[in-house]
C-alpha positions in Angstrom: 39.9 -1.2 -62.9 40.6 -5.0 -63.5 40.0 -6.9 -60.3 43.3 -8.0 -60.4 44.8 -4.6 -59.8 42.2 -3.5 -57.4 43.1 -6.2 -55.2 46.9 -5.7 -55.7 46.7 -2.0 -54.6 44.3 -3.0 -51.8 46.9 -5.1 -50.5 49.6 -2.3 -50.8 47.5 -0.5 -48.9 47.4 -3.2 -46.0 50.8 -3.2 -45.7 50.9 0.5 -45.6 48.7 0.7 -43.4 46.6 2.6 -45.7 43.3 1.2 -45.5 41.1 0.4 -48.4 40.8 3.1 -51.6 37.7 5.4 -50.5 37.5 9.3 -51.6 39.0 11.2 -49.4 41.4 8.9 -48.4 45.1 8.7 -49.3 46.1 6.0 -51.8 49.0 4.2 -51.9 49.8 4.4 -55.8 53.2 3.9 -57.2 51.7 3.6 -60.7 50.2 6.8 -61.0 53.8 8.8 -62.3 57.0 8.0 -60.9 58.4 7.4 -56.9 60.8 10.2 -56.4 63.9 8.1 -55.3 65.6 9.6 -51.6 68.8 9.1 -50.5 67.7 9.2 -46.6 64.8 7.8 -45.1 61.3 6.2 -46.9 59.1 7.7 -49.3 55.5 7.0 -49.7 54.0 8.2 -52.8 50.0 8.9 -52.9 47.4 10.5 -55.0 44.5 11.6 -52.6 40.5 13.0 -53.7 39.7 16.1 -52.8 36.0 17.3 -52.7 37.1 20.7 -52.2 38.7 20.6 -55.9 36.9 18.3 -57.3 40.2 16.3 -57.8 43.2 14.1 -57.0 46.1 15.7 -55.8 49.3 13.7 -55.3 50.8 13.7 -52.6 54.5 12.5 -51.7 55.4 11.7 -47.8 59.2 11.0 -46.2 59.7 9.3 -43.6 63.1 9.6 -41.0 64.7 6.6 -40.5 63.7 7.0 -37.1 60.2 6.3 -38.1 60.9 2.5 -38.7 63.3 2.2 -36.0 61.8 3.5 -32.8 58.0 2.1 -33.2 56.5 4.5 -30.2 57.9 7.8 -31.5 55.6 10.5 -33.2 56.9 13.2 -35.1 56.5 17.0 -36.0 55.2 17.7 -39.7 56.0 19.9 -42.4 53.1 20.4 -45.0 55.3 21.7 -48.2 54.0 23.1 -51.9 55.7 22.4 -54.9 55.6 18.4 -53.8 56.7 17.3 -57.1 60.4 19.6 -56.6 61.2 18.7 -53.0 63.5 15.0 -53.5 64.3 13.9 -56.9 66.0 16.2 -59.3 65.3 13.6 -61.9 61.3 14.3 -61.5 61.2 18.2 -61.0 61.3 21.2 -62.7 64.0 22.1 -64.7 66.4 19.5 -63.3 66.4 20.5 -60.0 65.5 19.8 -56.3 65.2 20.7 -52.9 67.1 18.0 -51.9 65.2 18.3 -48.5 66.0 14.5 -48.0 70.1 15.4 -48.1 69.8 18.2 -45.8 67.4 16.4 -43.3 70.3 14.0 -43.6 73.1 16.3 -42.7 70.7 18.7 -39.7 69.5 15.1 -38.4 73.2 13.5 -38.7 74.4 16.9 -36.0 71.5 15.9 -33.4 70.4 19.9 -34.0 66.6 19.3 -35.2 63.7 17.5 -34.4 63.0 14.1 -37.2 59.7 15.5 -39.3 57.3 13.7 -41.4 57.5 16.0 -44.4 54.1 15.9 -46.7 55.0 17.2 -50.3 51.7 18.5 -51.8 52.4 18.0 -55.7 51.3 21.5 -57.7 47.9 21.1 -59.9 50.4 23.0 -62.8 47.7 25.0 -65.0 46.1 26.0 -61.6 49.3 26.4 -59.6 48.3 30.4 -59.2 44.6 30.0 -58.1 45.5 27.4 -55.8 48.7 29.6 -54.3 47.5 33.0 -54.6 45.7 34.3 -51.3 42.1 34.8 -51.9 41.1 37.2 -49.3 43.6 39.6 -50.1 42.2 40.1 -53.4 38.7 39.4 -53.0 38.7 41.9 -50.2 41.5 44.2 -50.1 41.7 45.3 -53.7 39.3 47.8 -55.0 36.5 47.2 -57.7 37.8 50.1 -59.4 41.5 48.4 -59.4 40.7 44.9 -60.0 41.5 45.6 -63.6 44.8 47.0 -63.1 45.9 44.5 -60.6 46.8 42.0 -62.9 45.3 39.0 -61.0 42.3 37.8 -62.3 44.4 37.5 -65.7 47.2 35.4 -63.7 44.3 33.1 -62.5 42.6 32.9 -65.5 39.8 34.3 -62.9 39.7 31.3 -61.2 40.7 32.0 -57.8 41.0 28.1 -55.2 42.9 29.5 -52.7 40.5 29.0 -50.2 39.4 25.4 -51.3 43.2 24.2 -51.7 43.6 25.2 -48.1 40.4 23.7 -46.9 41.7 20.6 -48.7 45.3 20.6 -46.3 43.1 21.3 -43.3 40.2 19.3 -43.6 41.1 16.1 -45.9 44.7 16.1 -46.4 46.0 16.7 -42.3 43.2 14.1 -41.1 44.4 11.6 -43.0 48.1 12.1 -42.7 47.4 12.2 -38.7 45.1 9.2 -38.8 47.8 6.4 -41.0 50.9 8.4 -39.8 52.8 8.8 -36.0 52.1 12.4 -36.0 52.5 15.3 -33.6 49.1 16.7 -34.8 49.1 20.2 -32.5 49.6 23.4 -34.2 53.0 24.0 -32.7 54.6 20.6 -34.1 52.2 21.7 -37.6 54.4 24.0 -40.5 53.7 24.5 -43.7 56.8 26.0 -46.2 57.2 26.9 -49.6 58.5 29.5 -52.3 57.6 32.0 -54.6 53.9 31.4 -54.6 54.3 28.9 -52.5 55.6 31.4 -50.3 52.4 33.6 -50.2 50.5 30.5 -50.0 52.1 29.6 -46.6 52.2 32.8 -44.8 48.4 32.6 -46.1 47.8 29.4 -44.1 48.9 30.2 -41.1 46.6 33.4 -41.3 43.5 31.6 -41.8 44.1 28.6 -40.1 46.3 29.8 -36.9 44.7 26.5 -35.0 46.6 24.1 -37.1 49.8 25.5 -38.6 52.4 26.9 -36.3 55.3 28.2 -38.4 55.5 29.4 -42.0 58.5 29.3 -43.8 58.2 31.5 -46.9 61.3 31.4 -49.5 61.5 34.0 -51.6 57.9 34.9 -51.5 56.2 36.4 -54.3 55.1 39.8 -53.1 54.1 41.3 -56.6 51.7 38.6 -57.1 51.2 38.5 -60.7 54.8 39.5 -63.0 54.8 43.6 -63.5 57.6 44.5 -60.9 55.9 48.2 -60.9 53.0 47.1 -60.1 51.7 47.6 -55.9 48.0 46.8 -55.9 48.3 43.4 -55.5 51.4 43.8 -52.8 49.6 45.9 -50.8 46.4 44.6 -50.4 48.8 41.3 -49.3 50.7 43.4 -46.7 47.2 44.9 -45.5 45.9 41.4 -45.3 48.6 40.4 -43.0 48.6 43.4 -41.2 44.8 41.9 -39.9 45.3 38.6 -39.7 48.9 37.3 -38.7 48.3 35.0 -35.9 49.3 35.5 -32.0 53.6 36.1 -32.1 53.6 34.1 -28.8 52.3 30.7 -30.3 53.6 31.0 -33.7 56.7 31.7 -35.8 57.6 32.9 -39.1 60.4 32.7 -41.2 60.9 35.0 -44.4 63.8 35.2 -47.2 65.0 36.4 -50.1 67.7 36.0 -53.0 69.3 39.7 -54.7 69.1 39.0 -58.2 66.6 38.2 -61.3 63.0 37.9 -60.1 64.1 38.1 -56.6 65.2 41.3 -56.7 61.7 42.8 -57.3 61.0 41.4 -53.9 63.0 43.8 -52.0 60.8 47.1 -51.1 57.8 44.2 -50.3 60.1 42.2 -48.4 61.7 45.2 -46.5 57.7 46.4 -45.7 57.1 42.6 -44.5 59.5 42.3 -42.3 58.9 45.3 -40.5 55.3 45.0 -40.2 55.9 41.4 -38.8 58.3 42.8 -36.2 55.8 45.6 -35.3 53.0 42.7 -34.6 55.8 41.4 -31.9 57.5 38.9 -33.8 61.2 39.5 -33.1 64.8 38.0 -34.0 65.7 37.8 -30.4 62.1 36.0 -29.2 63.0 33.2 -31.1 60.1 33.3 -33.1 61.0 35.2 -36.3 63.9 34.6 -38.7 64.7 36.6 -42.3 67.3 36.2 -44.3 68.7 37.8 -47.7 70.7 35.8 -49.5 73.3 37.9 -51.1 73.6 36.8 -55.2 71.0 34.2 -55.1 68.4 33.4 -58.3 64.7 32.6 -58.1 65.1 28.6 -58.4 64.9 25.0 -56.8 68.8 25.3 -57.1 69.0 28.4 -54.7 66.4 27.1 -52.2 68.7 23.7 -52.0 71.5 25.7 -50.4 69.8 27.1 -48.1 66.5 25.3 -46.9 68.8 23.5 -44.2 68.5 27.8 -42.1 63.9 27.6 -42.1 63.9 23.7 -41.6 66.4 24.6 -38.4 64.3 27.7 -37.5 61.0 25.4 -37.8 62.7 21.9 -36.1 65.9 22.9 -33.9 66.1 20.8 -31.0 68.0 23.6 -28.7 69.0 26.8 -28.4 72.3 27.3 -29.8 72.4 29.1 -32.7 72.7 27.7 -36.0 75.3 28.9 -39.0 74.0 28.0 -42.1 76.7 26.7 -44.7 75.3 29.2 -47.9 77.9 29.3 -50.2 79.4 32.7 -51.1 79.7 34.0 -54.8 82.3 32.4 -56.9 84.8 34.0 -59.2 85.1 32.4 -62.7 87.4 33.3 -65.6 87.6 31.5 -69.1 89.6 32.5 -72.8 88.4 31.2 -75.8 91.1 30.8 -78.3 90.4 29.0 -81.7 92.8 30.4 -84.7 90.7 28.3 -86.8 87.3 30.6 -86.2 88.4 33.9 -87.0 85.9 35.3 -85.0 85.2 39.2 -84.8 83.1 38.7 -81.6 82.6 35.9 -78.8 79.6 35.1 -76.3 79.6 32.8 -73.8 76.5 30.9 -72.5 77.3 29.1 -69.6 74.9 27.4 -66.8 74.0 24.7 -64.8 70.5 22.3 -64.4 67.7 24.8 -64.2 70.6 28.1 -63.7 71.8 30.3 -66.2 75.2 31.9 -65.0 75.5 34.3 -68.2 72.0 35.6 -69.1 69.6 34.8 -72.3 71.1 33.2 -75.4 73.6 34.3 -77.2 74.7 34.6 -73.4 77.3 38.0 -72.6 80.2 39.0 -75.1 83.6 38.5 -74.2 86.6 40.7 -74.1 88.9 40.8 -77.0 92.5 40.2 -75.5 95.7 39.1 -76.7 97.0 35.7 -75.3 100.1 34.2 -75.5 100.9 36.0 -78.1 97.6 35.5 -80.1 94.1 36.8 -80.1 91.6 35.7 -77.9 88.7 36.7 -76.0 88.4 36.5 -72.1 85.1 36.2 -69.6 85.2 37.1 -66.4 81.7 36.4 -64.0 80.6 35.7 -60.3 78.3 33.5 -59.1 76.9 31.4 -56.1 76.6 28.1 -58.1 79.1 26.6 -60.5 78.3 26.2 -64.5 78.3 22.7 -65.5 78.7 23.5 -69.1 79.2 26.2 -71.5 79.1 27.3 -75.0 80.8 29.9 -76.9 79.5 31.6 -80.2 79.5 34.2 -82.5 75.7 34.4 -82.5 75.0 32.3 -85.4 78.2 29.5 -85.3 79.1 27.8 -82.4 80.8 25.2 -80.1 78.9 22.0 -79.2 78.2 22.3 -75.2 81.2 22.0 -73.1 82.5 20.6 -69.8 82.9 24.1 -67.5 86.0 24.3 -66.0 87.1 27.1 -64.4 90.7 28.9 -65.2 90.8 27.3 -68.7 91.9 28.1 -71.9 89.1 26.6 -74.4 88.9 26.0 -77.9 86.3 24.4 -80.1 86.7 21.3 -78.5 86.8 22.4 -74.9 89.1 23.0 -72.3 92.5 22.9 -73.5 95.3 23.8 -70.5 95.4 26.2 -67.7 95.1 30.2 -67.7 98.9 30.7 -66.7 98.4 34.6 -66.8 98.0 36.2 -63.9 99.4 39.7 -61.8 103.3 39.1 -62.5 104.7 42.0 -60.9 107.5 43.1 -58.8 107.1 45.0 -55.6 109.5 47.2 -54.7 109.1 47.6 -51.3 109.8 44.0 -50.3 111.0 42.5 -53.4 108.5 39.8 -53.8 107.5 38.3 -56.8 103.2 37.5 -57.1 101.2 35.4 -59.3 98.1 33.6 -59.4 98.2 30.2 -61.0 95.6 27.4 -61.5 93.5 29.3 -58.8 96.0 29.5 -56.1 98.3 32.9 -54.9 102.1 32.2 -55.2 104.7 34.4 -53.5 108.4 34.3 -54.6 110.4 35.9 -52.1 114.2 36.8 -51.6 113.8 36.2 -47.8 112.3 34.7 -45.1 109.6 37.1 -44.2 105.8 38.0 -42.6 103.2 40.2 -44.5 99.5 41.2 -43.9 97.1 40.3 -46.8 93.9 42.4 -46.9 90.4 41.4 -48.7 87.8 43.8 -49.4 86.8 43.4 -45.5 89.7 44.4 -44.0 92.9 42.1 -42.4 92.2 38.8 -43.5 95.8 37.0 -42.1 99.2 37.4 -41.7 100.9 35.3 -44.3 104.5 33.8 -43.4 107.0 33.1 -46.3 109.9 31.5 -46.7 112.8 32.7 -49.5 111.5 30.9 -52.5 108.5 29.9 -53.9 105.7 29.6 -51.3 102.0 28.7 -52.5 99.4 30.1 -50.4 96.1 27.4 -50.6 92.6 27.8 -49.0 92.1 31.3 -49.8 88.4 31.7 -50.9 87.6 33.4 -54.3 87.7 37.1 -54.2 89.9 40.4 -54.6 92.9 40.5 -51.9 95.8 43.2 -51.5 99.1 43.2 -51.1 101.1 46.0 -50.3 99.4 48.6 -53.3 98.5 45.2 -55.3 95.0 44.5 -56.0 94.7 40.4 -56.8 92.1 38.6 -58.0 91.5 34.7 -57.0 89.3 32.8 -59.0 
């Protein structure tokens, strides 16, 4: 290093507040990759030495605005894995982030949490699964005689850091935070969160080190540790584990979840086995210091955790009692016709999905439904999901369409979206002489009279719908199948 830059990083540092560059210590380092750019609050962004893995792990800090503005405050902190996928969809994984700076925002915004300092502890990639997977349970709850079979040492490449990485939070990373930072350093001000592995890695933490992290938030934790869904050595030596070693339910809390579908879904027996033994250790809903949630059709992705990190960083910061309803989206209902006279196709897929989501499977993505539109042939999709495609493509598994805006309710053709999907349920009803259709996403009711009827979804009553003789739109209902009378309708 030139002495030119040494002294210009030095003097970062000074305004920082982050001291001069010694091992062990965090450095202020813009230059080493890229500043993940926030839309609320500061970001520092640090690369740090740890003797414990012979290393430098970086290490990206928010700030609340609050931070700047009230000089005597301190703060509760959230130690968080995956650092590199927490802010900037631009810089992580597949195009997608937590966005843990937009919800902080919007939970700060409603005076319903406590302003953290949240430390984002960049993955070491190639060893992400040493460093995440829990060491004891497989050094010591798995059998010589299944070691083999477990599928773990192969995962890690036999290289097991578990123990080290957390030594490194504890013991390098947490002083130093607490030493350049405002920090409320006790245990119950102390969390640590993440997902998938990240997930195992937290609930691990606050096993071992029960003095310094008070909460775990585990997303979507990864149970089967390795990627054989059949496979239960590995799940319940982790279950067996925690059935030792989870901390005193009256100074700590946990939070667990899980999505329904894709790699998720493998999660469910483990989770469902979790959660109870966790409530039989005296954790408990009502105590206030457990929290679970499924979340019904979600994936195993940044995407997923965006929508509904704002329900564990709640659990882990809420400021009173009143309980909190998380805004998770519900499943969405999507229908699209291909019609192209010019590609005489005798099949159509469609391969829809958005950054770091795939809405219709693997390529050549599902087939679609011959149909006759219009007078004309043409092939239809219909598909739910909880996040909206951005783009789609439709193919014959060999030819195909360049990618496409999504737009939902459309009629495409090889060069995208053309007009509306006019078709919908166009059918008298004797009874009460109404006329129904579903246009551009929307139920419309022609009536001969000025009249009030009930209109069911799947749950039961939903509302009592007034209409006038004429056309009357009804707007604001969400997607989803609704009855009238003996009519089944679908909104999209």
């Amino acid at each position: 290093m030139n002495i030119l830059k040494s002294l210009s990083i030095i003097f970062l540092g000074l305004i920082f507040g982050l001291g001069t560059l010694q091992a062990g210590e965090l450095q202020l380092d813009a230059s080493y990759g890229k500043v993940p750019a926030v839309t609320f609050g500061q970001m520092r962004h640090c690369r740090i030495y740890s003797d414990e893995l012979k290393g430098y792990l970086t290490v990206d800090i928010w700030l609340p605005p609050a931070y700047e503005s009230d000089a005597h405050k301190h703060f509760p902190v959230i130690y968080m894995h995956d650092g590199q996928n927490l802010f900037d969809p631009a810089l992580s994984f597949a195009g997608a982030a937590w966005e843990i700076d937009a919800t902080l925002e919007k939970l700060i915004g409603r005076d319903i949490v406590n302003a953290p300092i949240v430390v984002g502890i960049h993955n070491r990639a190639t060893f992400r699964p040493s460093d995440y997977i829990p060491e004891r349970p497989v050094m010591e709850y798995i059998s010589e005689d299944d070691r083999d079979a477990s599928g773990m040492w192969e995962l890690t490449g036999n290289k097991f850091y578990a123990d080290e990485y957390l030594a490194f939070l504890v013991n390098t990373l947490k002083p130093e935070i607490d030493r350049l930072f405002r920090t409320l350093p006790d245990c119950g001000s102390t969390s640590i969160m993440g997902s998938s592995m990240g997930g195992l890695a937290s609930l691990y933490a606050m096993c071992e080190y029960p003095q310094v992290f008070g909460c775990a938030a585990c997303l979507s934790t990864h149970w089967i540790g390795n990627f054989d869904y059949d496979n239960t050595i590995f799940p319940n030596a982790m279950l067996a584990y925690i059935a030792d070693h989870l901390p005193d339910p009256a100074s700590h809390r946990l939070y667990l979840d899980r999505g329904t579908i894709d790699l998720d879904s493998s999660y469910e027996n483990w989770e469902r086995q979790a959660r109870d033994l966790v409530r039989s250790k005296g954790y408990t809903e009502d105590s206030g210091n457990f929290l679970c949630m499924t979340d019904e059709g979600a994936s195993h992705n940044e995407i997923y955790w965006a929508l509904r990190v704002d329900v564990p960083l709640h659990f882990i910061l809420h400021s009173d009692d009143n309980p909190y309803i998380p805004e998770v989206p519900e499943l969405q209902a999507f229908h699209v016709i291909f019609q192209d006279a010019s590609k005489p196709w005798s099949k159509v897929n469609a391969f829809a999905w958005a950054p770091g989501v795939l809405q219709l499977g693997a390529w050549p993505g599902k087939a679609m439904t011959e149909i006759e539109y219009e007078g004309g042939k043409a092939w239809e999709i219909k598909f739910s999901h909880k996040v909206a495609p951005a783009n789609i493509i439709f193919n014959n598994g060999s030819s195909q369409t360049k990618d496409l805006d999504f737009k939902p309710d459309m009629v495409y053709d090889f060069s995208g979206p053309l007009k509306n999907i006019t078709s919908g349920i166009s059918e008298i009803v004797d009874s009460s002489g109404l006329k129904i259709f579903v246009r551009g996403g929307m139920l419309q009711i022609e009536s001969e009279k000025d009249m009030e009827i009930p209109l069911y979804s799947l749950e039961g009553l939903q509302r009592r719908l007034r209409l006038f003789r004429g056309l009357n739109v009804i707007g604001n209902l969400p997607a989803g199948i609704y009855f009238l009378y003996d009519k089944k309708i679908l909104i999209p």
